[in-house]
Structure formats: C-alpha cells, structure tokens
C-alpha positions as CSV (number, residue, x, y, z in Angstrom):
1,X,-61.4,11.1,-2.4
2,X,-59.5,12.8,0.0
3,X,-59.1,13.5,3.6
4,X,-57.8,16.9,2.8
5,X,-61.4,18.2,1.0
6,X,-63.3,21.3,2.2
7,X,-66.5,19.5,2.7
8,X,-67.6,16.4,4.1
9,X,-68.2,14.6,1.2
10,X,-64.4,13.4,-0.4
11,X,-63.7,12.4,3.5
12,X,-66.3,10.0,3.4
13,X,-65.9,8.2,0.1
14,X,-62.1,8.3,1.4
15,X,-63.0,6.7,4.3
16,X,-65.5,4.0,2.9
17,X,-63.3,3.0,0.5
18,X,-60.3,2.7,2.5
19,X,-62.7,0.3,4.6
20,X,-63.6,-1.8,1.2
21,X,-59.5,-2.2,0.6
22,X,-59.7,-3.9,4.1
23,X,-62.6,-6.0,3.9
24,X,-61.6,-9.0,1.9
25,X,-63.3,-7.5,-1.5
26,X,-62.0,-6.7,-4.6
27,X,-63.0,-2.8,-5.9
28,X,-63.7,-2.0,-9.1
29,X,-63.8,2.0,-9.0
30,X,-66.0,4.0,-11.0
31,X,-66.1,7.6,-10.6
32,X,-68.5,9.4,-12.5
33,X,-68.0,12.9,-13.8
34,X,-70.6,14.9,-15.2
35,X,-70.4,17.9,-18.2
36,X,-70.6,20.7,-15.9
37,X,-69.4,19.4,-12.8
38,X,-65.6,19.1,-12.5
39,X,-64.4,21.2,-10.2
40,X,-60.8,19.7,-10.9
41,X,-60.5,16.0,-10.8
42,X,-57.6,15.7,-12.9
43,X,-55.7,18.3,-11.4
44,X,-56.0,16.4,-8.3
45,X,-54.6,13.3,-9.3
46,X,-51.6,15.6,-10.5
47,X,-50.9,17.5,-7.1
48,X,-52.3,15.0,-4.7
49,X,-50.4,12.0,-6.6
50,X,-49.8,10.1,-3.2
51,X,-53.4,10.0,-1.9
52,X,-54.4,9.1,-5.3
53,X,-51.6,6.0,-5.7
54,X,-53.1,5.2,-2.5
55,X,-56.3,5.3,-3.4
56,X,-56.0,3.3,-7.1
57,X,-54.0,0.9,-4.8
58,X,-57.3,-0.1,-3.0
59,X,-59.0,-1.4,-6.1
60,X,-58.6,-3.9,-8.8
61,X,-59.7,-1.6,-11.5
62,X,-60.9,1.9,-12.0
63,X,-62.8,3.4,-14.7
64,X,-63.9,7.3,-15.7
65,X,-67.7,7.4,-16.7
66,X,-67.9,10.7,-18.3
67,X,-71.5,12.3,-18.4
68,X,-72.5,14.3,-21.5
69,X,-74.3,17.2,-20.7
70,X,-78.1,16.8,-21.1
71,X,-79.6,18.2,-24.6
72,X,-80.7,21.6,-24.3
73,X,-84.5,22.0,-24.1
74,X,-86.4,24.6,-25.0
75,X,-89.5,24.6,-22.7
76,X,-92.0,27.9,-20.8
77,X,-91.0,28.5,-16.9
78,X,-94.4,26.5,-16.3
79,X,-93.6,23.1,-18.4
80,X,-90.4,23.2,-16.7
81,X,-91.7,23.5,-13.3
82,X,-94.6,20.5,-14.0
83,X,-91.2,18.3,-15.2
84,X,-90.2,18.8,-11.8
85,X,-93.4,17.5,-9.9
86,X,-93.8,14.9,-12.3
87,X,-90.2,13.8,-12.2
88,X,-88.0,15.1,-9.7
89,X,-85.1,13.1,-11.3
90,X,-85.5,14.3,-14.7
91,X,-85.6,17.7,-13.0
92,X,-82.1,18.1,-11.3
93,X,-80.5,15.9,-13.3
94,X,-81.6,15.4,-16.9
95,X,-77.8,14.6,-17.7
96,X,-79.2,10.9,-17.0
97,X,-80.0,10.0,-19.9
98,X,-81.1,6.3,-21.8
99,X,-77.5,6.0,-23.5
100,X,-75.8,6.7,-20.2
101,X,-77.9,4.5,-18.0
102,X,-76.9,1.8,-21.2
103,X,-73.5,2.8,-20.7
104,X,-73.7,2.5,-16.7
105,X,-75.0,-1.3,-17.2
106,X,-73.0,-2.2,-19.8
107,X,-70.1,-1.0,-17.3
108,X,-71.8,-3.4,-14.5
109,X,-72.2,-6.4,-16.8
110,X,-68.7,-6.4,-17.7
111,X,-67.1,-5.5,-14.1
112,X,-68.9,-9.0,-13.1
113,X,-69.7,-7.0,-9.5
114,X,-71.6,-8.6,-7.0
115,X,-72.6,-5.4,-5.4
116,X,-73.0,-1.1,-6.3
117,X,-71.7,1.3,-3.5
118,X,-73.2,4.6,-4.9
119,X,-72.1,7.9,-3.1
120,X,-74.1,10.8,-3.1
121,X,-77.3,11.8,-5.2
122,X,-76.2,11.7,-8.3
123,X,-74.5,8.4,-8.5
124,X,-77.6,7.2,-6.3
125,X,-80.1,8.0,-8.9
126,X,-77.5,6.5,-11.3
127,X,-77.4,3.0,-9.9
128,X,-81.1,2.9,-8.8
129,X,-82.5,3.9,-12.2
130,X,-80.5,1.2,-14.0
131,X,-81.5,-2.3,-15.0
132,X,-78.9,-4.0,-12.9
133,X,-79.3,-7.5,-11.2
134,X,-77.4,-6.8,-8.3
135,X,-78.0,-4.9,-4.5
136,X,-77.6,-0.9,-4.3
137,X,-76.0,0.4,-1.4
138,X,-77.0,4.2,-1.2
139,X,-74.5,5.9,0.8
140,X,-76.1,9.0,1.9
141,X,-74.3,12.4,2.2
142,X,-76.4,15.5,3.7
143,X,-80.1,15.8,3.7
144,X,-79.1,18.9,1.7
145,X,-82.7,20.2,2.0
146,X,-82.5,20.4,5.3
147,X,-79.9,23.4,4.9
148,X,-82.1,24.8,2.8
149,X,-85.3,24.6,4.9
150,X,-82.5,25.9,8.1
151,X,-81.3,28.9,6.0
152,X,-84.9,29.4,4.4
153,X,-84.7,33.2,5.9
154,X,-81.4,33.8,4.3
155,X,-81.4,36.0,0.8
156,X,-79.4,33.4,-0.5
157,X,-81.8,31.0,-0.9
158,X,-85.0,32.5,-2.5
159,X,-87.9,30.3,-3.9
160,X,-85.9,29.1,-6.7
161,X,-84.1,27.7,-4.2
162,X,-86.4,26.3,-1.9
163,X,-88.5,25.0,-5.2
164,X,-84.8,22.6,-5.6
165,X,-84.7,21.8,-1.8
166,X,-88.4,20.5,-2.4
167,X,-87.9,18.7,-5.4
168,X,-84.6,17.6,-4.3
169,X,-85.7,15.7,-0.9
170,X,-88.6,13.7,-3.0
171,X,-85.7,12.7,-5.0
172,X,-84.0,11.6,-2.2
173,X,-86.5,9.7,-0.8
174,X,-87.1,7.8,-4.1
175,X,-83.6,6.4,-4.2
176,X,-83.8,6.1,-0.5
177,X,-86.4,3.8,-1.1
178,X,-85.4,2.4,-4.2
179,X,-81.5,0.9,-2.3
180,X,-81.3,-2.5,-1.3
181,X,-79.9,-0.8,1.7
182,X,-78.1,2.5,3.0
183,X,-75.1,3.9,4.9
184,X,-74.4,7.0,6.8
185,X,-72.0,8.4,8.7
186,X,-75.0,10.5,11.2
187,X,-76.9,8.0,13.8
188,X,-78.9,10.5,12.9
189,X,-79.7,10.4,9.4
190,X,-79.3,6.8,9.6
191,X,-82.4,6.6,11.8
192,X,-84.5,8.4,9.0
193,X,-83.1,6.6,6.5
194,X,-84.2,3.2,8.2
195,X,-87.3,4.8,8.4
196,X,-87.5,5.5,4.6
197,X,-85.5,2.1,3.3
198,X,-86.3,-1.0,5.2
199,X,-83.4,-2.8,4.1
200,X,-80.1,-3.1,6.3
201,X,-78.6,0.4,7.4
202,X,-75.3,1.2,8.4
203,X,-74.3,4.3,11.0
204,X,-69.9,4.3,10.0
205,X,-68.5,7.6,11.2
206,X,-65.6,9.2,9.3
207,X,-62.4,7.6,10.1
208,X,-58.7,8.8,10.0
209,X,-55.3,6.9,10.6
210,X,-54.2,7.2,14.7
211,X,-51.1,8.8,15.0
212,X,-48.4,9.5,17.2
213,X,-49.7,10.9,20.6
214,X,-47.3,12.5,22.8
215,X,-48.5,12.3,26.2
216,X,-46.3,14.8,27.8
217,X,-47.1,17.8,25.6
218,X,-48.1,20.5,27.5
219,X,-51.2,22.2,27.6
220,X,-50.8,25.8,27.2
221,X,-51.8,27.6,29.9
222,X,-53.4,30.6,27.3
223,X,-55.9,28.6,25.6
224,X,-56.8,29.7,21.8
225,X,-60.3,28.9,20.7
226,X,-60.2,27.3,17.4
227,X,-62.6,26.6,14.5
228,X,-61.9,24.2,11.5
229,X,-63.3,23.9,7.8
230,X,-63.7,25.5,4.5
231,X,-66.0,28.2,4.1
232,X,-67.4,25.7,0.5
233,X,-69.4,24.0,3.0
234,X,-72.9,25.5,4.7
235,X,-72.5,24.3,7.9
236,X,-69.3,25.5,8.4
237,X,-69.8,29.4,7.2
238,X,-73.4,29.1,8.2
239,X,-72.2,28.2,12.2
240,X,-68.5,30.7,12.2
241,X,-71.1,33.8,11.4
242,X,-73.4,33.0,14.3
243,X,-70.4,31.8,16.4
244,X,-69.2,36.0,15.9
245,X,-72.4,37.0,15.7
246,X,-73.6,35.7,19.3
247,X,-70.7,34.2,21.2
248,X,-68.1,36.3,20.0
249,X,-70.0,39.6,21.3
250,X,-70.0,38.4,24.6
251,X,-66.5,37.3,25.0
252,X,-65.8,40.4,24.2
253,X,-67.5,42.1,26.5
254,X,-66.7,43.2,30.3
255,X,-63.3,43.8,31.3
256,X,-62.3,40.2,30.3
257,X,-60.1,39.5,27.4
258,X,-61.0,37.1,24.6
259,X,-58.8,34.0,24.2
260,X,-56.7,34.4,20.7
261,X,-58.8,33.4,17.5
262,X,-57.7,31.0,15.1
263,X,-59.9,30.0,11.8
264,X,-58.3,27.4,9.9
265,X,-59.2,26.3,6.4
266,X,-60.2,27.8,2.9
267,X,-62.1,31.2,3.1
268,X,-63.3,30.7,-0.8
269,X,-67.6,30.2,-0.3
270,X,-67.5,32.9,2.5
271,X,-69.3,36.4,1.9
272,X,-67.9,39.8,1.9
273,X,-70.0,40.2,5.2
274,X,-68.5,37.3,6.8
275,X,-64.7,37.9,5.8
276,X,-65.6,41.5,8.0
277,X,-66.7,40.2,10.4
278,X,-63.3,37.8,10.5
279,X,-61.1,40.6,10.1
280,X,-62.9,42.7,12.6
281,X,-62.7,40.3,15.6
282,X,-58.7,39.5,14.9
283,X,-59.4,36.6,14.1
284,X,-55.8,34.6,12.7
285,X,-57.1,33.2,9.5
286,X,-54.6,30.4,8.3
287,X,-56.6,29.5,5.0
288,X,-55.6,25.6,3.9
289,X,-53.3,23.7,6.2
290,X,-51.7,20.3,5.0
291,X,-50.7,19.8,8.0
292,X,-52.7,19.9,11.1
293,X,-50.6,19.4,13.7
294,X,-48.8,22.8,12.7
295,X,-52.1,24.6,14.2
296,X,-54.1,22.6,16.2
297,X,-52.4,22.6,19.9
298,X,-53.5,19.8,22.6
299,X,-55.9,21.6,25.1
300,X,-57.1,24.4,22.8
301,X,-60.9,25.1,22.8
302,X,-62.5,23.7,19.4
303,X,-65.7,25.1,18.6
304,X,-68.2,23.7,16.5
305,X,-71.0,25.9,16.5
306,X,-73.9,24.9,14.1
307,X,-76.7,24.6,15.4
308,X,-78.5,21.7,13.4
309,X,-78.4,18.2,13.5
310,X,-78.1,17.6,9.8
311,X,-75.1,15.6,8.2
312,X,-72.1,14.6,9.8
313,X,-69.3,16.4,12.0
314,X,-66.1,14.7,9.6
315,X,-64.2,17.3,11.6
316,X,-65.0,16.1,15.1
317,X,-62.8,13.5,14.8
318,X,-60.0,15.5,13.9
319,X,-60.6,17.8,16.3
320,X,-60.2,14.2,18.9
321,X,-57.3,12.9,16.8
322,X,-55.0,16.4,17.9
323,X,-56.5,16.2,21.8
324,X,-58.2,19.6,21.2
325,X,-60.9,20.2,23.3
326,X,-64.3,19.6,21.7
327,X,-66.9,22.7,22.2
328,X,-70.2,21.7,20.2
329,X,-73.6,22.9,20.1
330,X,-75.4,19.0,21.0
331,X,-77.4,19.3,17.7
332,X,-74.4,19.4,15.2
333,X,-72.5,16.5,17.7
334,X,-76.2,14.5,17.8
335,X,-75.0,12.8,14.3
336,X,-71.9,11.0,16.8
337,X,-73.3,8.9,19.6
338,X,-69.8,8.3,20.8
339,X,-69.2,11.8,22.6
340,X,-70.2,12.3,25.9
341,X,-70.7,15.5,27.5
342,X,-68.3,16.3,30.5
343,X,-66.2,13.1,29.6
344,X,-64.2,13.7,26.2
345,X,-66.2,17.0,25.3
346,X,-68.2,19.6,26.1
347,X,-71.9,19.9,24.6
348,X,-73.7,23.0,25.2
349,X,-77.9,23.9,23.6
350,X,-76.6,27.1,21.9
351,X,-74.3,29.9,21.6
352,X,-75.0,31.6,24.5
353,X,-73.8,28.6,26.9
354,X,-70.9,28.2,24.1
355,X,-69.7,31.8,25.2
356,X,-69.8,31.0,29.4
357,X,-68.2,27.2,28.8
358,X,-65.4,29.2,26.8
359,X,-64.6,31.3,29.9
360,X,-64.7,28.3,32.2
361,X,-62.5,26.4,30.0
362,X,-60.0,28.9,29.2
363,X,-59.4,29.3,33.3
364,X,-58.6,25.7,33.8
365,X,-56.0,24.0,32.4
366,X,-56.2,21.1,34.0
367,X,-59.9,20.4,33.0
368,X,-58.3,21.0,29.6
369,X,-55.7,18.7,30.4
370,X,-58.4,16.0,31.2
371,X,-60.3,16.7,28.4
372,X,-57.9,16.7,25.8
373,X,-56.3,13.2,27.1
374,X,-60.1,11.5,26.9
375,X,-60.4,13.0,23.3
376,X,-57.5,11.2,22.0
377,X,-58.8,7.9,23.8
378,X,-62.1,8.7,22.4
379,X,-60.9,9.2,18.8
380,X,-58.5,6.2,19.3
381,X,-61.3,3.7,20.4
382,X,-64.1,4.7,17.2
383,X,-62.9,6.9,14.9
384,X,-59.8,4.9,13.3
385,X,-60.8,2.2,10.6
386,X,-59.8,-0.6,12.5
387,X,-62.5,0.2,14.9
388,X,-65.1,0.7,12.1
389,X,-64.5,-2.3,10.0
390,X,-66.1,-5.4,12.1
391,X,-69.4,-3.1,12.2
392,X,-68.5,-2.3,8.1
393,X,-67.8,-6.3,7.3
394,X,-71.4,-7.2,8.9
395,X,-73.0,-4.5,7.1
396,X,-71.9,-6.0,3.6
397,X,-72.8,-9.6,4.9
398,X,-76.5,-8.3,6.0
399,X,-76.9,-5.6,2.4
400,X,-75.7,-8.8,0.3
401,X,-76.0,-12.1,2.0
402,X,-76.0,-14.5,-1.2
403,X,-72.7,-12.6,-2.1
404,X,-70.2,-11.6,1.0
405,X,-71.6,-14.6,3.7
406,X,-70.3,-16.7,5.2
407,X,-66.8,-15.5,5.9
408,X,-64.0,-17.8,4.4
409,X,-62.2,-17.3,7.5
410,X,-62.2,-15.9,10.7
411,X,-62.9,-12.1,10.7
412,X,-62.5,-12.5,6.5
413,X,-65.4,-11.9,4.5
414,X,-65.1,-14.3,1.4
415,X,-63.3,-11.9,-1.4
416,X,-66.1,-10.3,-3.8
417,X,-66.0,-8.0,-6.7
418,X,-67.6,-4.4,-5.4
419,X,-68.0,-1.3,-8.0
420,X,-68.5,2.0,-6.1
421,X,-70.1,4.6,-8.2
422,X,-68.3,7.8,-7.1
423,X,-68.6,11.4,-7.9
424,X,-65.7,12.5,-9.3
425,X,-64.4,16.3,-10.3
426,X,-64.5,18.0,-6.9
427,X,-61.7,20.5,-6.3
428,X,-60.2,17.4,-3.5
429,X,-62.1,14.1,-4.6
C-alpha cells in the first residue's frame, strides 16, 4: 500500500484506506499473503518504514494471514482443464483451501467487523467464499481479461493464456455477483460492474495529497513530451511501444525536430524489443523517481497512449497534481469522467492525432500555460481525498446501512469496526 507502486493496484488500496482512516471507522487490516506470491512485503515495511507507520496508523489492528501453498496434485492436462470449467475458483487459485477459509472466519468472528473491504481477486474470492454474516465490498482492480483479449495477437499470450483470461473473467463475475456491493476507481468498470452486482456501486478515483502549487513557475518555452509508469504493468509497456511505434515515427519525420523524450519509471517487465526501441529514439530513461517533482516540469506534454478503456489511469492524476499537460488517447481517460477535452487536457481517438496535437502543443506555450493551470484546478477539485470522501462516506452508509447509518454527527459516519482483506507481498504494497 503505497503511492510509489509500479502498477495501479498498491495506489488504490493506499488510497481507499487512507479514505477509511477518515471516515469515522475503525480498521482492522488484514493483508493476505499467499505461498508463492510475495514479491517483497517485508522488505517494504523495512525501506518504506514512513508510508508503512502511516499506514498501521490508519487502523486499530493489523494482522498477516499467511496462505499455504495448495497440495500438489497430480492430475492428466484434460482433468485439469475440466477443474477449470467446473470451478474456475478452484482453478486459479486452489491455495483456498477449507482450513484457510476456517482460518479467514475465525479471523472475522474475532475482529467483531461490521463490514469486509476485499481488494483484488484473490482476497475477493476469499471473503465471498466464506461463511461470514456480514456485507462484502468487492473492490475491483482491472478486468485483467480484457488485456488479455486486447493483446490476444501478441506471442506473449498464447492459448494457455487466453484459456486463464477465460476462466479468470467467469471468476470475476462470480464474486462480482456474489459482493453485497462493489467499488472502482473506472466510471467505466463501475458501470459493468452495476450491471453484474445489483447492490450499491462506488466510482472513487485514485487520490493523492495537494501540494504546494507555485503559480509563477514558468512554462518552458521547449516543451518535453513525457510518459510515466513502470514497465510491470500492461498498459503502460503495452501503450510506450505503440506510442514509438506510430507517433514517434512521425514526429520524427520532415524537417521538424522532436521535442526531448523523457520516460520515467522502472524498465523491469519491458522486452528486449522495447528497451531498443527506447534507446533508439533517445529517449532519457530516468527508471524510479521518489520524487516527482525532480522530473515532471509544469507545461510539459504528458502522454498517455493506451488505447483501451480498461482499468484506471492512477497516473492521470499525477500527471494534474505537477500542472503537466495531459495528452490521452479518450479510451484510456474514459475510466475519469472529470477531464474535459480542450479544458484541463487534451483527448485525442489514436496515435495518429496524438502525433499532430504534440506539434500544436509544443508551438504554444501559452496554450500550455492554460492548460497546465486548469490541470492543477482539475486535480485540486477531485482527485485529493477530501474531495472523495462525502461520495466514499455515502457509499458505506448505502453497502451497509444497519451498520454505518445514520451519521452520529454532522458529516460523521457513526464509528464501525471495518476489516479490509488486502493483498499483501507486492514489491511496493
């Protein structure tokens, strides 16, 4: 649970349960880490300790639930491939087991919690599965087989693959259905999800802390185009190679020269192909910065060039928060309703337009100027917490009425025990 994470995932749980601290509830946090799944938990809390105090700070309690790995099984291709139509859980992940779903409500019974938070699959399938008396928030991530169905063409995804993607989005659309009620942070996927669920859903974008805006930084008059994120997640290696495989081409070309190229973030998860391609367009490749501020300049040109509308942007509001100027294809800015085109960004169908609005914008400084300045008003009027949490407070009063209504107290929900069921063990929880 960090804001500092490669993918989208740590920045959300961060987020949410920065908005439980402030919501009147007690947290009781349980993070769940599987046999063959941490990617570093531990060494987190040791070199991140101040996000970490932060975050154990938030909560009454927190516990470790520790996942054996599932008995080996010794079964033909074809019995293994029927346990996965018959039982998609059981499938991916057969780690969930009678002792731990005993061990789960045991956990629940004791915490005396009036209400599960699950993030993610995993911990979705967890709390759904388990003989618990309480309401199931599902707080939904990626529809991860969505990526897989967008990069079905691509040799790293072959029908091994694409047999997971399928059995992976009937899993999702059990526990979907199985939640009292759901979250997102995509209008987008929240619209399917209401679709699938019933119950309440929430749409709460990632949030970050405001911060100091200076007001008379300059916008340089040599605009750099930017992209942001670690190479770990598909969207964001997925959209850099098409960015330099279609916009970059044509930047280049003519007697024009492009803008300077920055790519910021952790190149681990890109391909040999990709890191060529980098290194042949000369590009500045920062890897991790702490720090944003350090690289992101006010009026630069931010690209975000995926070109699907499947999870959430979590960088977009970064990208706001320095006064950068947003550059987005509209199907990966579709999951925030907020933006609007011409006003605080600029949305473009596909790479092609991305390459002409990048000429446009790197000639005027002054519609950078503008640009940049509505950014940070955008970023400061629905992407901090405090701007969230009404919207998040009436969420918990709608998914658990007998439990978090009425308020106590003006804008105070009446204080409730919550257990959120975390994934734990990723390299930046």
């Amino acid at each position: 649970m960090t804001q500092d994470a490669d993918g989208g995932g740590p920045v959300l749980m961060y987020s949410h349960l920065e908005l439980f601290a402030h919501s009147g509830a007690d947290v009781t946090l349980v993070l769940v880490q599987r046999a063959r799944g941490s990617l570093g938990f531990e060494r987190y809390t040791e070199t991140d300790r101040e996000t970490w105090g932060r975050v154990r700070g938030w909560c009454e309690a927190h516990h470790m639930l520790r996942i054996p790995a599932a008995p080996a099984r010794a079964s033909a291709p074809l019995t293994h491939f029927l346990r996965g139509i018959r039982d998609p859980g059981a499938y991916l992940f057969p780690d969930i087991t009678p002792s731990v779903l005993e061990s789960f409500e045991r956990l629940v019974s004791e915490s005396g919690v009036d209400l599960i938070w699950a993030e993610n699959l995993f911990p979705g399938l967890l709390a759904t599965r388990a003989q618990v008396a309480v309401p199931v928030v599902f707080s939904h991530h990626d529809r991860i087989f969505r990526l897989f169905r967008n990069w079905g063409t691509n040799t790293e995804f072959g029908w091994r693959r694409r047999f997971v993607s399928w059995t992976g989005e009937r899993l999702e659309k059990r526990v979907i259905r199985s939640a009292s009620a759901c979250a997102s942070g995509s209008v987008v996927e929240a619209r399917d999800l209401g679709r699938l669920n019933g119950g309440p859903v929430a749409y709460l974008p990632t949030t970050y802390a405001a911060s100091p805006w200076d007001t008379t930084a300059k916008i340089p008059q040599a605009a750099r185009i930017v992209h942001l994120g670690g190479m770990n997640t598909i969207a964001n290696r997925g959209g850099l190679a098409r960015f330099l495989a279609v916009a970059w081409p044509r930047l280049r070309s003519g007697n024009g020269k492009a803008p300077e190229f920055w790519v910021v973030g952790n190149l681990a998860g890109a391909s040999e192909t990709l890191r060529a391609d980098l290194a042949s367009s000369g590009a500045v490749m920062t890897g991790f910065v702490r720090d944003l501020a350090e690289v992101l300049r006010p009026g630069d040109i931010h690209v975000v060039p995926w070109e699907h509308a499947t999870g959430t942007r979590t960088r977009i509001p970064v990208i706001l928060r320095h006064g950068q100027v947003l550059l987005s294809t509209r199907a990966a800015a579709a999951c925030l309703p907020e933006l609007r085109d011409g006003e605080d960004c600029v949305l473009v169908d596909d790479l092609t337009a991305m390459a002409e609005e990048i000429r446009i914008l790197a000639k005027d400084r002054e519609k950078r100027a503008r640009l940049a300045r509505a950014a940070r008003i955008s970023f400061e009027r629905h992407f901090v917490r405090e701007a969230v949490q009404p919207r998040f407070d009436a969420f918990l009063e709608e998914a658990a009425p007998k439990r978090f209504g009425p308020r106590t107290a003006p804008g105070r929900p009446s204080a409730r025990r919550l257990l959120l069921s975390f994934l734990a063990g990723r390299k930046r929880i």
